[in-house]
VEXSEBA-688239 format. One record per residue (C-alpha): chain; residue number from 1; residue in three letters; x negated, y, z negated. Coordinates in nm, 3 decimals, always signed. Layout:
# VEXSEBA-688239
<pt><mol>A</mol><seq>NUM</seq><type>ALA</type><east>X</east><north>Y</north><up>Z</up></pt>
...
***
This chain:
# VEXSEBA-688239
<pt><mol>A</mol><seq>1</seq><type>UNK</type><east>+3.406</east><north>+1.278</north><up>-2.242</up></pt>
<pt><mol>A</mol><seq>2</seq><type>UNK</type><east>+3.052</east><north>+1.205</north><up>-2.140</up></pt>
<pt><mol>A</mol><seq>3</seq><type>UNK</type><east>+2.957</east><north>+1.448</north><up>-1.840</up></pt>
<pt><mol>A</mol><seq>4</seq><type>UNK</type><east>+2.646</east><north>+1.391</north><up>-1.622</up></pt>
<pt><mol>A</mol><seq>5</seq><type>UNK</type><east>+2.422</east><north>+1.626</north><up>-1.428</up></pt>
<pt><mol>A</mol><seq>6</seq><type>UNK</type><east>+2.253</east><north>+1.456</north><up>-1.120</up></pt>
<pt><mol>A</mol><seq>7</seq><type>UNK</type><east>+1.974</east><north>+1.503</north><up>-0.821</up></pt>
<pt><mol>A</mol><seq>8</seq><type>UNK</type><east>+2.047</east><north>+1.365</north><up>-0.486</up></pt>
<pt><mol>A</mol><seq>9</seq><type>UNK</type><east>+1.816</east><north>+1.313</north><up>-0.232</up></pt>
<pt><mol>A</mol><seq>10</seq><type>UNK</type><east>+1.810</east><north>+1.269</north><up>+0.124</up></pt>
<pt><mol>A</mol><seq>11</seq><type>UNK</type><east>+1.574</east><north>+1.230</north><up>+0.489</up></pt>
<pt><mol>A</mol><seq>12</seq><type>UNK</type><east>+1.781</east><north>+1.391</north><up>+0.781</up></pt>
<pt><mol>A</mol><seq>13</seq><type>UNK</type><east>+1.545</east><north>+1.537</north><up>+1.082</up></pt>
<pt><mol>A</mol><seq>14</seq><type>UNK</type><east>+1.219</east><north>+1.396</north><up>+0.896</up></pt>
<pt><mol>A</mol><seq>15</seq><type>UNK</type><east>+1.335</east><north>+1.672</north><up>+0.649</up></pt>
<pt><mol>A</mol><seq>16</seq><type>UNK</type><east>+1.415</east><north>+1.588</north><up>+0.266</up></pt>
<pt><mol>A</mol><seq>17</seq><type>UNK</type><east>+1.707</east><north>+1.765</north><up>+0.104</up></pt>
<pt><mol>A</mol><seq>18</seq><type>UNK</type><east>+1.800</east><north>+1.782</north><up>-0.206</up></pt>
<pt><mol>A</mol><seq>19</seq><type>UNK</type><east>+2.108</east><north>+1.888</north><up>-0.410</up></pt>
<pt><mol>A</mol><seq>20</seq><type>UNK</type><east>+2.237</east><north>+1.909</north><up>-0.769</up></pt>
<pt><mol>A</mol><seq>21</seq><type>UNK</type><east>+2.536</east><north>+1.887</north><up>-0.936</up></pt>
<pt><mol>A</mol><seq>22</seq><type>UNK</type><east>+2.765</east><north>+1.747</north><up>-1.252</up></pt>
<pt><mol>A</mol><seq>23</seq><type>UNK</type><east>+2.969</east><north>+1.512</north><up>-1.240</up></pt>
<pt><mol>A</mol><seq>24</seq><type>UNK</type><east>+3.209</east><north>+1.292</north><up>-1.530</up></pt>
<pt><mol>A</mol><seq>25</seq><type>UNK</type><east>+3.114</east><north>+0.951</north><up>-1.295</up></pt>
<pt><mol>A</mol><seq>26</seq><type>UNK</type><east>+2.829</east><north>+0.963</north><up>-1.081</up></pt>
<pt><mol>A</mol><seq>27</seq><type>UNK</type><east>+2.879</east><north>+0.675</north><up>-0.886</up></pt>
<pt><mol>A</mol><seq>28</seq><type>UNK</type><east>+3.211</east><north>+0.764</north><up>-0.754</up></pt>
<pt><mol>A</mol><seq>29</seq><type>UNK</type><east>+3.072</east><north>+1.142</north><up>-0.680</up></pt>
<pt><mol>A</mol><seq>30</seq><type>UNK</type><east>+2.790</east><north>+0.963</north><up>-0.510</up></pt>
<pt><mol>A</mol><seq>31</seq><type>UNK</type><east>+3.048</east><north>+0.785</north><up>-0.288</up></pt>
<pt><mol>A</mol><seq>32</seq><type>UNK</type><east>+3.227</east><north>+1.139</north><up>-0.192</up></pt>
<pt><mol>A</mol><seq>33</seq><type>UNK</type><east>+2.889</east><north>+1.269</north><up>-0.131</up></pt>
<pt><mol>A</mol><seq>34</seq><type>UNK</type><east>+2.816</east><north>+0.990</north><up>+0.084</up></pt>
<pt><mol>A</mol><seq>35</seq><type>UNK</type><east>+3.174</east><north>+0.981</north><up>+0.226</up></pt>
<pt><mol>A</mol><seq>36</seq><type>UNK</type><east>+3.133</east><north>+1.285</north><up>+0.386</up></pt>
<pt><mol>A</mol><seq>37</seq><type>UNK</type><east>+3.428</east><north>+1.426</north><up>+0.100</up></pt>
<pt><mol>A</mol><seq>38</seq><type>UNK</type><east>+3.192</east><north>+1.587</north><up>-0.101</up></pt>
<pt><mol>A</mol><seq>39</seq><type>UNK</type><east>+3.068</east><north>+1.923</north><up>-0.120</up></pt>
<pt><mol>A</mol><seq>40</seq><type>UNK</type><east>+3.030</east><north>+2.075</north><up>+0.232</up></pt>
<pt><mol>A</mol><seq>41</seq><type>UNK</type><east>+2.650</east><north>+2.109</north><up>+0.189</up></pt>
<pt><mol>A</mol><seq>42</seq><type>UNK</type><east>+2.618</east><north>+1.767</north><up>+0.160</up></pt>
<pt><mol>A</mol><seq>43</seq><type>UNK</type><east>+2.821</east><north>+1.657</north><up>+0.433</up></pt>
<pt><mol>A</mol><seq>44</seq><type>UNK</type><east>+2.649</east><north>+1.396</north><up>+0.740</up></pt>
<pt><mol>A</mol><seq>45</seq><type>UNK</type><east>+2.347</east><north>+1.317</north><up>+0.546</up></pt>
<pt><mol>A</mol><seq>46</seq><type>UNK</type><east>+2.299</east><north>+0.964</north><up>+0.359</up></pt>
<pt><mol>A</mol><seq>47</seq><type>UNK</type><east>+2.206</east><north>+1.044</north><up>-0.002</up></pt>
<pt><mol>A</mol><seq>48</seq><type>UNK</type><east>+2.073</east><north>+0.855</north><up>-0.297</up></pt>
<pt><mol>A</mol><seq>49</seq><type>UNK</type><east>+2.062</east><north>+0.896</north><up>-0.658</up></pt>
<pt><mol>A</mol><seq>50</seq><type>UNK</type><east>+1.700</east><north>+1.071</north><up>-0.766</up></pt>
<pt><mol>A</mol><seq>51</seq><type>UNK</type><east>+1.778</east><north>+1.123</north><up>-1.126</up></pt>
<pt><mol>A</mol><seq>52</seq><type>UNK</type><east>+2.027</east><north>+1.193</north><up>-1.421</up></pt>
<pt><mol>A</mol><seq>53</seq><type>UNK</type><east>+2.109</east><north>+1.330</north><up>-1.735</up></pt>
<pt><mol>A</mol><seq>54</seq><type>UNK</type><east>+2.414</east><north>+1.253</north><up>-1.971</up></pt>
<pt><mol>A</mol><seq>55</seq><type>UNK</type><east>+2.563</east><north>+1.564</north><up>-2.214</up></pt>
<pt><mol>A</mol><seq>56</seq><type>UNK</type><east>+2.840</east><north>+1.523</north><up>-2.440</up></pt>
<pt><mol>A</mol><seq>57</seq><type>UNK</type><east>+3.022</east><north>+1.860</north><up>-2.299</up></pt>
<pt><mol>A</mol><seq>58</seq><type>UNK</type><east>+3.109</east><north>+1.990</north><up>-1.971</up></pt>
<pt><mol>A</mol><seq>59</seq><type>UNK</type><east>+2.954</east><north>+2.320</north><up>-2.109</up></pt>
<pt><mol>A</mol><seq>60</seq><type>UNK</type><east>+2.612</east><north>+2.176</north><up>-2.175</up></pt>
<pt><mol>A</mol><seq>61</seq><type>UNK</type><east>+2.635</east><north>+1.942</north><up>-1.817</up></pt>
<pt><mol>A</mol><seq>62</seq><type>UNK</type><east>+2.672</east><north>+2.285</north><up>-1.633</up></pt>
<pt><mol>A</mol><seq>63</seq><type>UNK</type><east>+2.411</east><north>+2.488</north><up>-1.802</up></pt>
<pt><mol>A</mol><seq>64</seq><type>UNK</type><east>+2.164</east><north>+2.213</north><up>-1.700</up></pt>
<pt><mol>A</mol><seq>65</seq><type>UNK</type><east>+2.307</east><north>+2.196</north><up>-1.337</up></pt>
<pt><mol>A</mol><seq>66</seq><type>UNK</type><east>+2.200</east><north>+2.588</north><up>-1.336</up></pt>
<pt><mol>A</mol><seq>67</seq><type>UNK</type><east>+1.881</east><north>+2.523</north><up>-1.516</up></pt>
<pt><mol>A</mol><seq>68</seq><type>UNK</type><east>+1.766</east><north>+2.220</north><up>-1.262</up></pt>
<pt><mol>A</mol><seq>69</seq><type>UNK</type><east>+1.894</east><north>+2.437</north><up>-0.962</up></pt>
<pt><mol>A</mol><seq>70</seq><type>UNK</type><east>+1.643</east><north>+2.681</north><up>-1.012</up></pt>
<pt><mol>A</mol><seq>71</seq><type>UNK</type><east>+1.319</east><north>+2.446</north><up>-1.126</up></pt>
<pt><mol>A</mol><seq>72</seq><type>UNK</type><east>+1.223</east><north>+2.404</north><up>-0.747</up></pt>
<pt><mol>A</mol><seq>73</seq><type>UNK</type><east>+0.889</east><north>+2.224</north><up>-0.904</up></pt>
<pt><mol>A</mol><seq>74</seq><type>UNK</type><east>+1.089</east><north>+1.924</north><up>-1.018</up></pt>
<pt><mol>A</mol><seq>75</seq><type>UNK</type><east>+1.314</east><north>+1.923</north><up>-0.727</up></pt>
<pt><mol>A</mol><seq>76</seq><type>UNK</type><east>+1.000</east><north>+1.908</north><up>-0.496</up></pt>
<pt><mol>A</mol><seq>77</seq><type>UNK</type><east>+0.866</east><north>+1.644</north><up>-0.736</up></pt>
<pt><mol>A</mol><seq>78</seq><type>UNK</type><east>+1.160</east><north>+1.397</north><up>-0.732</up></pt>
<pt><mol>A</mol><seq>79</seq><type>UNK</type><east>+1.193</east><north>+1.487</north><up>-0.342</up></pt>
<pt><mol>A</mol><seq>80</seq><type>UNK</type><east>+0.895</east><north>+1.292</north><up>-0.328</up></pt>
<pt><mol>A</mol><seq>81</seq><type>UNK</type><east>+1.096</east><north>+0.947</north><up>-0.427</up></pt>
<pt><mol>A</mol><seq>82</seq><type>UNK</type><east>+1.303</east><north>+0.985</north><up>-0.112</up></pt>
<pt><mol>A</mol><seq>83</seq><type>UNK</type><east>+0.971</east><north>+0.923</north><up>+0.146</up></pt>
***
């Protein structure tokens, strides 16, 4: 099963946000997100897709979700697509 890590990004209050997570479909996560049924962080905000990365494991997807949660730089960086 092909697992995917992911960056959101969204504008709410002249503010960008950004949030990661994993994911074995993106698009339908994306939906949740966007439903409001996603995680609670991400609730009443519009978000869009920033960036991606497949992994063959579940293991490896979540090591990367850590690693990207903690590289502020590149967060800041693909904040940046959002303006």
């Amino acid at each position: 099963m092909t697992c995917f890590v992911y960056v959101l990004g969204s504008l709410h209050r002249g503010r960008v946000t950004t949030y990661v997570g994993w994911t074995n479909d993106i698009e339908r996560r994306l939906a949740r997100h966007n439903a409001g049924t996603g995680a609670r962080s991400t609730r009443g905000r519009v978000w869009m897709l920033l960036h991606s990365e497949s992994f063959e494991t579940r293991n490896e997807a979540m090591s990367r979700e850590w690693h990207l949660k903690r590289d502020r730089a590149f967060r800041k960086q693909l904040a940046r697509l959002v303006t």
